[in-house]
N, C-alpha and C positions, 0 to 999 in steps of 0.2 A: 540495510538494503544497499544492494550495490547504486551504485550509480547512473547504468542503463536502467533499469529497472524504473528506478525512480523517476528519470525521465520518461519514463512510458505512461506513468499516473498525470504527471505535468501535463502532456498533449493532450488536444482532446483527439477522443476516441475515431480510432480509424475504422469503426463500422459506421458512423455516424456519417461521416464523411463519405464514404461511398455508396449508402444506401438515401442520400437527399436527390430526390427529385427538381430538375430543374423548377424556378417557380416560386413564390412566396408560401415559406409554409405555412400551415393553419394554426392558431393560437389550438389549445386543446382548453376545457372549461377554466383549468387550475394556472391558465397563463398567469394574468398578475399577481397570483399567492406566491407562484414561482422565484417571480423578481421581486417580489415582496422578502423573498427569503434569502433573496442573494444567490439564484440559481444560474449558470452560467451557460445560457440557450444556445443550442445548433440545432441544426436541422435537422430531422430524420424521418425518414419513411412519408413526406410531406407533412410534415407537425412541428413546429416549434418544440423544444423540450429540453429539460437541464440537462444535462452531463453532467455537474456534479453541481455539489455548492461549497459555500466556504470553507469547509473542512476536509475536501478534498476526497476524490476516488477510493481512495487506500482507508481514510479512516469509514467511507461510506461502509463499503465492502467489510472492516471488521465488525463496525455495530453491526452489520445485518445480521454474521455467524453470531456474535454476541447477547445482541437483544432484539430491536427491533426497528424496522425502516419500513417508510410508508415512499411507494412508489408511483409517479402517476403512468396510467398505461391505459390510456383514454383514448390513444393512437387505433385502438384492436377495437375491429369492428363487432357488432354487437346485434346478432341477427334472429329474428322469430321464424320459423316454420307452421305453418297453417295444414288444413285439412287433415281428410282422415289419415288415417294410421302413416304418422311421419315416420317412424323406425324403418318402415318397407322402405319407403321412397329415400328415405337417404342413404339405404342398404347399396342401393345399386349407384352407389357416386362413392365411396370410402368403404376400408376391409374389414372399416370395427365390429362388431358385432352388439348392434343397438335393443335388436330384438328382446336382449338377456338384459337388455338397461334397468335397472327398476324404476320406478319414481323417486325422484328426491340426489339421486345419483347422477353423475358426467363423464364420459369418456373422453381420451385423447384419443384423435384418430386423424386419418391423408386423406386428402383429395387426390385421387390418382387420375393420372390420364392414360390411354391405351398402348401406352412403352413401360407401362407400369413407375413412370415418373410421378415427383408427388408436386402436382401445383402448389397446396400448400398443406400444413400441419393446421390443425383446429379440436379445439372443445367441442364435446356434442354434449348438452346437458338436457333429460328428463325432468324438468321441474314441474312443481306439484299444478303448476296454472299451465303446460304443455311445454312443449319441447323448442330449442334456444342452439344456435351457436356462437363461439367468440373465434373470431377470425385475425388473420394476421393484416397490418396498415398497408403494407406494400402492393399484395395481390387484391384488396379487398374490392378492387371495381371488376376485377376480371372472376372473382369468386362471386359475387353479387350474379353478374351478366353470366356464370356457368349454371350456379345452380336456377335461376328462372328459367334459363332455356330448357333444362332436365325436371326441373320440377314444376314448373308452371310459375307467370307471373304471379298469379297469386296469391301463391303459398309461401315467398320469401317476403318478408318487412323486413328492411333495415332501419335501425332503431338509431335516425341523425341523433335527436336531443339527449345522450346517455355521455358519461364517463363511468370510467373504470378506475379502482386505488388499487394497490396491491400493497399488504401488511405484511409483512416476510421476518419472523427469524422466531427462535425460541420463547421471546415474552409475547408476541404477537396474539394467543390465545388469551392470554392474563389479560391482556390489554384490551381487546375485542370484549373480552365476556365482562367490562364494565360498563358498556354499551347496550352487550346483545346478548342476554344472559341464556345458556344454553349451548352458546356457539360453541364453548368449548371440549362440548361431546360429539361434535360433528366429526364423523368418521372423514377419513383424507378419500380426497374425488365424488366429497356429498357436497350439495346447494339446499341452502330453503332462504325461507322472510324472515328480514328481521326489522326491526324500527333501529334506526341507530343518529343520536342526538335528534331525537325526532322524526327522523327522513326515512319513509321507506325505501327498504334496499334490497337488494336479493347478493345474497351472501353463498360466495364456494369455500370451501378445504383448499386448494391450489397455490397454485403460484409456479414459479421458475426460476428458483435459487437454490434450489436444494434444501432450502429448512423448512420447517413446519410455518404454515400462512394463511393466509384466506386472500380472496379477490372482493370486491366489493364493490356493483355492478349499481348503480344508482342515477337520479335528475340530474342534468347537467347545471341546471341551476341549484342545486343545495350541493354541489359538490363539493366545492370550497369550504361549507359550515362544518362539513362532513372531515373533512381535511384536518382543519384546524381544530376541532375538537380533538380526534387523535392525535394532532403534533402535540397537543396539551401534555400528553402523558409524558412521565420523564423517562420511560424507556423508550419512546417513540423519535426517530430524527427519521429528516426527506433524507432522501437518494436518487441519483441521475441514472442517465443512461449510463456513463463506464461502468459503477460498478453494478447494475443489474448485468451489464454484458461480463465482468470477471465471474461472477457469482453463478451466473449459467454456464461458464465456461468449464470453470474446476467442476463442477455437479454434470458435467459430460452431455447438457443439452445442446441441440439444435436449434442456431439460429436460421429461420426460413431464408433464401435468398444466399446465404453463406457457405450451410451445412446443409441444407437440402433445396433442389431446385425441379425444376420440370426434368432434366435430364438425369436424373439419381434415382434409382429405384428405393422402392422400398426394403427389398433386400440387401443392396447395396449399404445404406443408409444405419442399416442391425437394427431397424422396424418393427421385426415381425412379430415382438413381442404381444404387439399393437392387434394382432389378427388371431382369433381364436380356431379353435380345432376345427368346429361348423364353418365357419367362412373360406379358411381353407380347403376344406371338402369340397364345400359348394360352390364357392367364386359369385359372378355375380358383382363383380363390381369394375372399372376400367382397369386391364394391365392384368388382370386375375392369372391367365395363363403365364404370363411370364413371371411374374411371382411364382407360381406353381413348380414352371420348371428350375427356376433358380432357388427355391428351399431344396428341391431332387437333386441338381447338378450343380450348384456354386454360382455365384455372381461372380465378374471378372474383378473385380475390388471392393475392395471394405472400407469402412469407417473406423477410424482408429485411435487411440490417443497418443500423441507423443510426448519425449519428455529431451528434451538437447541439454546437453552437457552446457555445465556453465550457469550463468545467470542472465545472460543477454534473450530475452524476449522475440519471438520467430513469427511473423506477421500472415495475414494471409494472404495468399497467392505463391507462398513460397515453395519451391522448387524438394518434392522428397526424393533422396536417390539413393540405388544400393551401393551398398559398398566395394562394386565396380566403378560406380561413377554414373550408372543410367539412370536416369530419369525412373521413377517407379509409382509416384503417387505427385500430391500436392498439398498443401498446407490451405484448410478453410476457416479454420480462426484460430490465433495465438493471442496472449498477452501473460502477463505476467500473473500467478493466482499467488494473492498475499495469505491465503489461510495457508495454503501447502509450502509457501514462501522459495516460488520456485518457478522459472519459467513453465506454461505448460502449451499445449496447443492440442487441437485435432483436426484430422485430413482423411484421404481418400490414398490409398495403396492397392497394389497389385495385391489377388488376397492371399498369392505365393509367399507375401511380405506381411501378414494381417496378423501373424504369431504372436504374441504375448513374450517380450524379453529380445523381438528381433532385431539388429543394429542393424539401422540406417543413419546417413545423413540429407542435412537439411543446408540447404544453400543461404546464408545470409550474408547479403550485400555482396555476392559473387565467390564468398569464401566458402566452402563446407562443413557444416559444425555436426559433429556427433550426437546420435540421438538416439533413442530407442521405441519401441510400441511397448505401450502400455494399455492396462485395464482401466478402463472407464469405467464409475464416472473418479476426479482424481482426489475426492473428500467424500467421508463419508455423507450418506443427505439425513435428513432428519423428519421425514415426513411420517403423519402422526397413524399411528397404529393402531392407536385404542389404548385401553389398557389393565 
């Protein structure tokens, strides 16, 4: 590995650093098992939480592609929906289409507001005891205080006393299903119960690395018991925030606040995946119409991946330009992906610039470095199919 590179695993993580809220942040359940482990805390999104541990970002990020990392992500808020028929009522706040949700099932889906900006990305889960969402740390008071003013005070619970684990990479099922025997036939984007070292849990297929996982949504007090019985397994090691953030990086996800903000549309964003053929028709939700017109006529920029020549790593906020020299896009997350062993990054372009193969450059540290657009995401993912 070159040598910038390697220095980029060394710091800690520059999303970390500019998503801390002024303030002391809050311990999450799994604080002391953290430092128990040797986990080296910053702050993020108002939470205390590792970045990496002893072994460092680089070797996190390959167990995870390798076998299996157990993450804490106790940060994401963790919300009930009350009264009758919730599918309607959250119809009209996000483009998902929940109506089609079955039980037992979860979607990903935006909170849009009326520029067709997404305040934030979130889970909508159908589970067999009613309907649940998991939200992102950052917006979670202003998502809170959106959806009771649209849905009524009474039909959101936010659920303080809970943590979250996240099991991420290919032994992750082997490993789970000595626990929760069945989990392992749990189709990807299902939830049900399970008892795990005892503790009831409500267990998803998900995650946000790209490999096959589950989420693991439980008491905040039996978190820890929960924890370390899984670190027991010998394919099982913790992982921090870096390489949860390489790991979504290469797999071409959105980090909220980064990769998508109140001011990015959904189509801008290459969302619409997200929005079925009915919701499109119908609309019905904030922003409807300008989605509409922008799947008809074009958004003025795209989300993209790039790739800069070289192996020096391209940060975010960085400067994308054509190869005249103008200014044409911006850089919303880079680092370095050790699976694809290559700098990688992705940004926001003119979408005259959004072609697959088009050279551009990228401004680092005042210089211009040669780059190109590429196809997201930048590793194959491995999410489980059945079979």
């Amino acid at each position: 590995m070159a040598d910038e590179a390697r220095r980029w695993f060394e710091c800690a993580s520059p999303e970390a650093a500019v998503t801390a809220p002024a303030g002391t942040p809050l311990p999450t359940p799994l604080y002391d098992l953290h430092r128990q482990l040797g986990g080296k805390m910053v702050a993020f999104s108002g939470y205390a939480l590792p970045i990496q541990y002893g072994t460092g970002i680089l070797a996190e990020h390959r167990h995870t592609r390798m076998a299996a990392s157990l993450f804490d992500v106790s940060h994401l808020g963790q919300v009930l929906v009350h009264g009758d028929d919730p599918a309607s009522a959250l119809e009209g706040l996000v483009p998902g289409d929940l109506l089609a949700l079955p039980q037992g099932r979860m979607r990903y889906t935006l909170l849009t507001n009326a520029d067709a900006g997404i305040r934030d990305d979130l889970m909508v889960i159908h589970g067999h005891d009613g309907w649940s969402l998991v939200i992102n740390a950052g917006p979670k008071a202003a998502d809170l205080a959106y959806l009771r003013e649209h849905l009524g005070e009474d039909r959101i619970e936010f659920l303080e006393d809970r943590a979250m684990l996240a099991l991420q990479g290919p032994a992750a099922a082997g490993v789970l299903s000595r626990f929760a025997g069945g989990c392992a036939q749990m189709p990807y984007l299902s939830a049900a119960n399970f008892k795990i070292a005892g503790v009831d849990a409500f267990v998803t297929r998900s995650g946000y690395t790209g490999e096959d996982g589950f989420e693991i949504l439980l008491p905040a007090g039996e978190a820890a018991l929960v924890a370390a019985a899984l670190l027991d397994a010998p394919d099982v090691a913790p992982a921090g925030l870096g390489a949860r953030d390489s790991l979504r990086l290469e797999a071409g996800l959105c980090l909220y606040g980064h990769d998508l903000d109140a001011t990015t549309t959904v189509v801008e964003a290459g969302l619409t995946w997200t929005i079925s053929k009915r919701r499109r028709a119908e609309g019905g939700y904030p922003g409807a119409e300008i989605v509409r017109c922008e799947l008809a006529e074009g958004a003025r920029r795209r989300r993209v991946g790039l790739v800069p020549d070289g192996r020096a790593p391209v940060r975010e906020g960085a400067e994308v330009l054509g190869e005249d020299g103008r200014q044409i896009g911006c850089v919303t997350s880079g680092g370095f992906g050790p699976t694809v062993e290559g700098p990688v990054a992705m940004g926001y372009v003119e979408t005259a610039f959004a072609a697959i193969d088009t050279k551009v450059q990228i401004l680092l540290r005042g210089r211009p470095l040669a780059a190109k657009i590429v196809k997201l995401p930048f590793v194959t993912t491995h999410y489980y199919k059945g079979t």
